[in-house]
C-alpha positions as CSV (number, residue, x, y, z in Angstrom):
1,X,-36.9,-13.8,14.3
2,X,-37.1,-10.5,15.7
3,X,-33.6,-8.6,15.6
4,X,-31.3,-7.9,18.7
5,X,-31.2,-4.2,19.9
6,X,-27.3,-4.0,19.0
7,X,-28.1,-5.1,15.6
8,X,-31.1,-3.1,14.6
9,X,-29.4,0.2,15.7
10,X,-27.8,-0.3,12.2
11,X,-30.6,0.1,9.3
12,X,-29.9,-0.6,5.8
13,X,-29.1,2.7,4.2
14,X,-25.9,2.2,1.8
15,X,-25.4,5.6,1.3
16,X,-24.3,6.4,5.0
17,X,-23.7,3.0,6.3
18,X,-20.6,0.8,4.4
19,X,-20.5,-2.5,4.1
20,X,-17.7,-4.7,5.1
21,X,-16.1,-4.1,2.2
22,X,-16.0,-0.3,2.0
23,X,-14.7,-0.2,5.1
24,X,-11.6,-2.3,4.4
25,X,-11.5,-0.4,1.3
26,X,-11.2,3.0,3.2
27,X,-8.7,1.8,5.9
28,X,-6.5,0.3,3.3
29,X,-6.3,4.0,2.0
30,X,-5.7,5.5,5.2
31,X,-2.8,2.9,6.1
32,X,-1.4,3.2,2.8
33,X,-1.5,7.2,2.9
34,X,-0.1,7.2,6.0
35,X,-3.0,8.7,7.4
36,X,-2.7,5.8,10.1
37,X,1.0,5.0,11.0
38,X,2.4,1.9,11.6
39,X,1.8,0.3,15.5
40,X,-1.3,2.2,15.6
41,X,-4.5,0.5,17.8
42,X,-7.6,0.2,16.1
43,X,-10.2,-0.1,18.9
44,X,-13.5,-1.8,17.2
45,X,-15.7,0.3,19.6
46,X,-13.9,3.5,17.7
47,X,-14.6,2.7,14.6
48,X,-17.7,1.4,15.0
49,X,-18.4,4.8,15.8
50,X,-17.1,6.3,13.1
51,X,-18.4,4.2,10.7
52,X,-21.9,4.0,12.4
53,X,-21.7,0.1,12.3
54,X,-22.0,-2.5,14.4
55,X,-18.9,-4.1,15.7
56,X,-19.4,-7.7,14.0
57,X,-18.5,-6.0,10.5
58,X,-15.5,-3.7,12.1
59,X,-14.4,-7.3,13.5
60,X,-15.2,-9.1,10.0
61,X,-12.9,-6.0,8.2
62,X,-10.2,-6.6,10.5
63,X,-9.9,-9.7,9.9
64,X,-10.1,-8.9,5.9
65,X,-7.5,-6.6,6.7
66,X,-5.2,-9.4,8.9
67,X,-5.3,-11.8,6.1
68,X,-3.8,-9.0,3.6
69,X,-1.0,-8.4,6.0
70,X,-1.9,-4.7,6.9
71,X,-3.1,-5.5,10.0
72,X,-2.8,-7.7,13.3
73,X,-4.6,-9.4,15.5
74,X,-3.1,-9.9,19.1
75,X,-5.0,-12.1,21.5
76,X,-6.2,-9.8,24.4
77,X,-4.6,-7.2,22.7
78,X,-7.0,-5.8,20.4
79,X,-6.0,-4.9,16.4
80,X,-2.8,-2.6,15.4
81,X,-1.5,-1.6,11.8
82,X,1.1,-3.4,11.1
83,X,4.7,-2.6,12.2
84,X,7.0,-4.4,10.3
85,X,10.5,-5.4,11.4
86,X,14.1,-4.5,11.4
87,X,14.4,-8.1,9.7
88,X,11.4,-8.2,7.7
89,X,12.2,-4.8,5.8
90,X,15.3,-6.0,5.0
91,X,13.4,-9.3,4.0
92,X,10.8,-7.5,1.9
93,X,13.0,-6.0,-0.4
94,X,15.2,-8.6,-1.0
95,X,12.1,-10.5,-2.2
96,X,11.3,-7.6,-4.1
97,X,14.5,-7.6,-5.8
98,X,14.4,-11.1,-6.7
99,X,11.2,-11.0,-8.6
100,X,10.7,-7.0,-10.1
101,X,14.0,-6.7,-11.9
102,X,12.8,-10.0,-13.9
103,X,9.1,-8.3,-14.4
104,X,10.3,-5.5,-16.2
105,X,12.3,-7.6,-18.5
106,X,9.1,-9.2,-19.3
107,X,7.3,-6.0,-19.6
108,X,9.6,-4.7,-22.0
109,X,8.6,-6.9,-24.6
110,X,4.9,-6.6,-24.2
111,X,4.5,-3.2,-23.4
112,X,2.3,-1.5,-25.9
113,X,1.6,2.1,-26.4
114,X,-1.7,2.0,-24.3
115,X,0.8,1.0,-21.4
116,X,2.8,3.4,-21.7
117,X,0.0,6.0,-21.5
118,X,-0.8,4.4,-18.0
119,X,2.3,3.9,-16.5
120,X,2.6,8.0,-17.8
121,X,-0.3,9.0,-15.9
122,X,0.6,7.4,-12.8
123,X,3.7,9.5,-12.9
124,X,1.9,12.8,-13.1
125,X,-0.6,11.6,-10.6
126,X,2.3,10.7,-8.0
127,X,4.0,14.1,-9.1
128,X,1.1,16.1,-8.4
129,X,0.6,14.6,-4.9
130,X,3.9,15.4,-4.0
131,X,3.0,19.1,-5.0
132,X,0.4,19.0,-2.9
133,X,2.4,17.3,0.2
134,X,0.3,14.6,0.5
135,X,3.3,12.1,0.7
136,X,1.4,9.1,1.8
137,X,-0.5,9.2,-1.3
138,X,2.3,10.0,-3.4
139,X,4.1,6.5,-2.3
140,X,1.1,4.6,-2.9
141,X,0.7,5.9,-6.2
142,X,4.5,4.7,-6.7
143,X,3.4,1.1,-5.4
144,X,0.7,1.0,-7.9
145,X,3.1,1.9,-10.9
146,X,5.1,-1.2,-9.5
147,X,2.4,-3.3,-10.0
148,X,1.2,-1.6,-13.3
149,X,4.5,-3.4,-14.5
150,X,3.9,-6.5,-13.1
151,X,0.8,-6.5,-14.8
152,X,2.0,-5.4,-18.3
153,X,4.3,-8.3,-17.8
154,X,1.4,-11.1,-17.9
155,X,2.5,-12.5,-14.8
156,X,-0.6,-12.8,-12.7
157,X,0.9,-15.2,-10.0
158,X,3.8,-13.2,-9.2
159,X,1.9,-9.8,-9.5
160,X,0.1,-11.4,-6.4
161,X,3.0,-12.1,-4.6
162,X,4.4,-8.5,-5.4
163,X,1.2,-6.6,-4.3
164,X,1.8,-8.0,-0.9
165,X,4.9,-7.2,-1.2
166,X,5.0,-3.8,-2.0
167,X,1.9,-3.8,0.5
168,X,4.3,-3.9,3.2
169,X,6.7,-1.7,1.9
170,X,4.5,1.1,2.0
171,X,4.7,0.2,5.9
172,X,8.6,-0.5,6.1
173,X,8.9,3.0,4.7
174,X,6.4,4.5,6.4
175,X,8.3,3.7,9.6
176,X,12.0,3.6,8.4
177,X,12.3,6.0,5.5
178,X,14.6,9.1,6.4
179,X,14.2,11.2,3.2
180,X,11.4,12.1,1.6
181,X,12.8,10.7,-2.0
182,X,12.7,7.3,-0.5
183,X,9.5,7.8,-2.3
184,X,10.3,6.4,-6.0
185,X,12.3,9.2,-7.9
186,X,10.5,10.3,-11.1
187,X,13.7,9.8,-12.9
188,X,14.3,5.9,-12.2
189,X,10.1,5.8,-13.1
190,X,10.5,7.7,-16.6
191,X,14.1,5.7,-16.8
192,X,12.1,2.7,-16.7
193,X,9.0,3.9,-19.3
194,X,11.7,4.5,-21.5
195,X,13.1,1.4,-21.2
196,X,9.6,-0.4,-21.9
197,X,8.8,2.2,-24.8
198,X,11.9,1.1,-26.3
199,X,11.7,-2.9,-25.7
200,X,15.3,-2.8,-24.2
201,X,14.7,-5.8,-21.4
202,X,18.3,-5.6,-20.8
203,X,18.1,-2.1,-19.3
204,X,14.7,-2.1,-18.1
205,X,16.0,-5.2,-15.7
206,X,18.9,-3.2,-15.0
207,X,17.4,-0.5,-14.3
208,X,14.6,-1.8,-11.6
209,X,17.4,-3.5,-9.9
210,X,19.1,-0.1,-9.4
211,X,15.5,1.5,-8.7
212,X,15.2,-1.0,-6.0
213,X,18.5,-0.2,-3.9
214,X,18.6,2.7,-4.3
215,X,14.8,3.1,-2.6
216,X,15.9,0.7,-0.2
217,X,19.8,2.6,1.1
218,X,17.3,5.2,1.8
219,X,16.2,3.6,4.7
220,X,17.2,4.5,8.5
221,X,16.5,0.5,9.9
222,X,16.7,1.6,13.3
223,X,13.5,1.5,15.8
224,X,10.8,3.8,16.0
225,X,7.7,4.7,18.6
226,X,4.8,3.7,17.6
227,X,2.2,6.3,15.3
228,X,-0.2,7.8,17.1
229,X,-3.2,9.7,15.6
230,X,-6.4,10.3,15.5
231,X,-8.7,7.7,14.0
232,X,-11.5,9.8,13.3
233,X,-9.0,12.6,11.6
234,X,-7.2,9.9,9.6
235,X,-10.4,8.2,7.8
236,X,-11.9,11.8,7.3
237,X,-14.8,11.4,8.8
């Protein structure tokens, strides 16, 4: 059967053209980073564009991207990041602080020296994005060291639920943060390596609970407009 115009605009060429899944890869960046703010519109003719596909995979991406809770889709509408609530931020964290403080118990006595090297490197990875002001990045580098304990701790189903989690946290703070070390501190992350080096659980529970509000009474919950940016500027492209 002979292909449709729309569809035969697109060749197969995998080094300029991504597939459905490098484009949610790339977005998920960009929404993480910050590059695209919270409320923003993401027109599927737009990105079509600047991904040079067809819009049946931007549609198939958003809806990869809907079902991880980064975007959503609003009948006659169109797609928009994500823009969390008042209620749900205060929601996310008190979920957060129900399950993480009990994680790094349970990493603290499986942590092994390889782990430690990890959880290290993240630490100078988020340090050295600060350095180089790219804040976005530097939060979602602190996410990842989240879930780095979650995974040291063997706990696969709740290291789902907290990748979610902490998935829309990047997005609470993104809109609600009101200082910039509402990014994790380095001291409560190499408070908490010490902690697992050591195999104290005790402290290393203690510890993320304390982590946790204190990231979280950094937070100015009041309203905020809607990010507006560039598309093209944000995916680099």
């Amino acid at each position: 059967m002979t292909a449709s115009p729309s569809e035969s605009a697109y060749p197969t060429a995998p080094s300029t053209v991504p597939g459905v899944e490098a484009i949610v890869a790339e977005m998920t960046d960009a929404i993480h980073e910050h590059r695209i703010q919270p409320g923003a519109k993401l027109r599927e003719d737009e990105l079509g564009d600047i991904f040079n596909v067809s819009r049946t995979l931007v549609r198939q991406a958003l809806h990869k991207l809907e079902h991880s809770g980064l975007v959503t889709i609003q009948r006659n509408r169109g797609a928009f990041v994500a823009k969390p609530s008042i209620k749900e931020a205060r929601e996310v964290f008190e979920a957060r602080a129900l399950l993480e403080p009990q994680t790094a118990r349970a990493a603290a006595e499986r942590a092994s020296a390889q782990d430690i090297e990890c959880l290290e490197k993240h630490i100078e990875d988020e340090h050295a994005a600060i350095h180089r002001n790219e804040m976005g990045l530097a939060l979602k580098l602190s996410g990842d060291f989240h879930l780095e304990i979650a995974r040291i701790a063997d706990q696969d189903t709740i290291e789902a639920f907290l990748r979610q989690l902490i998935s829309r946290s990047s997005l609470v703070i993104a809109l609600y943060w009101r200082r910039r070390n509402a990014i994790c501190e380095s001291h409560a992350h190499h408070a908490l390596i010490d902690a697992l080096r050591d195999g104290d659980c005790n402290s290393a529970e203690e510890l993320m609970k304390g982590h946790l509000l204190d990231i979280f009474s950094q937070l100015d919950l009041r309203d905020r407009p809607d990010g507006a940016a560039s598309l093209k500027e944000a995916l680099k492209r």
